[in-house]
N, C-alpha and C positions, 0 to 999 in steps of 0.2 A: 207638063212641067209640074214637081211638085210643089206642093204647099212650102216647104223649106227654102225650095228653088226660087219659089216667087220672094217669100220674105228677104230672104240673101240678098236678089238683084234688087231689091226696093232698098236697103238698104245703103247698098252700094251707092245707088241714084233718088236719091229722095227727093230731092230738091226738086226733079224733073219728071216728080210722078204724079200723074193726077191723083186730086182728092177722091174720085172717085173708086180707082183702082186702088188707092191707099184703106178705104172703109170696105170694099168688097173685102181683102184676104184679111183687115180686122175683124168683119163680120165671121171670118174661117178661123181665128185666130182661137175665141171666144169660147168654144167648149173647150179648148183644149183647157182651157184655166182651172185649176183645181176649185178654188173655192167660189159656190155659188152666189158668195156676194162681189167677190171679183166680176165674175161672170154677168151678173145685174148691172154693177156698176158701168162697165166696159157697154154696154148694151147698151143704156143710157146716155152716155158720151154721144157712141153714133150716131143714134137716135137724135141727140141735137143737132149736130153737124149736117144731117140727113137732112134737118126741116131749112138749111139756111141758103140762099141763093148765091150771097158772093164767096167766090170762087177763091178769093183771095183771105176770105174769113175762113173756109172751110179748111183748106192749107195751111194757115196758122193754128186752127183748133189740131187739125191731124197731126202736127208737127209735137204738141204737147201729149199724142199718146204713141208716139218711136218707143218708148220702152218698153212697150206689148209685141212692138218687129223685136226687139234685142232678147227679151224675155223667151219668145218662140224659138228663135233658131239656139240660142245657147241650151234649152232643154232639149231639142233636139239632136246636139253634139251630145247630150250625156248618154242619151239611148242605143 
């Protein structure tokens, strides 16, 4: 499946994606970014989210970076 593929379906079903699978295809998402401080930034985030145990914090931290899924697949549509 592609990188596009995956972003699409997570978006479709977010709600019922783990946080895990949500920070792996953000971890994919992350070079695509043009600018290197997007790129730091975005790394960062994960990075936090990465160090935290409930499951239920991490879904909420991952829920505040959705506009990295919508950002990807719409650059995608332009190519």
């Amino acid at each position: 499946m592609s990188l596009r593929d995956e972003v699409s379906q997570i978006l479709n079903d977010f709600d019922n994606t783990s946080s895990d699978k949500l920070l792996e295809i953000l971890t994919q998402i992350q070079p695509h970014l043009k600018s290197d401080i997007t790129q730091n930034y975005l790394h960062g985030k994960i990075q936090v989210i990465l160090g935290i145990n409930d499951d239920t914090e991490k879904k909420k931290l991952c829920k505040n970076l959705k506009p990295y899924f919508d950002w990807y697949l719409q650059g995608t549509q332009l190519n």
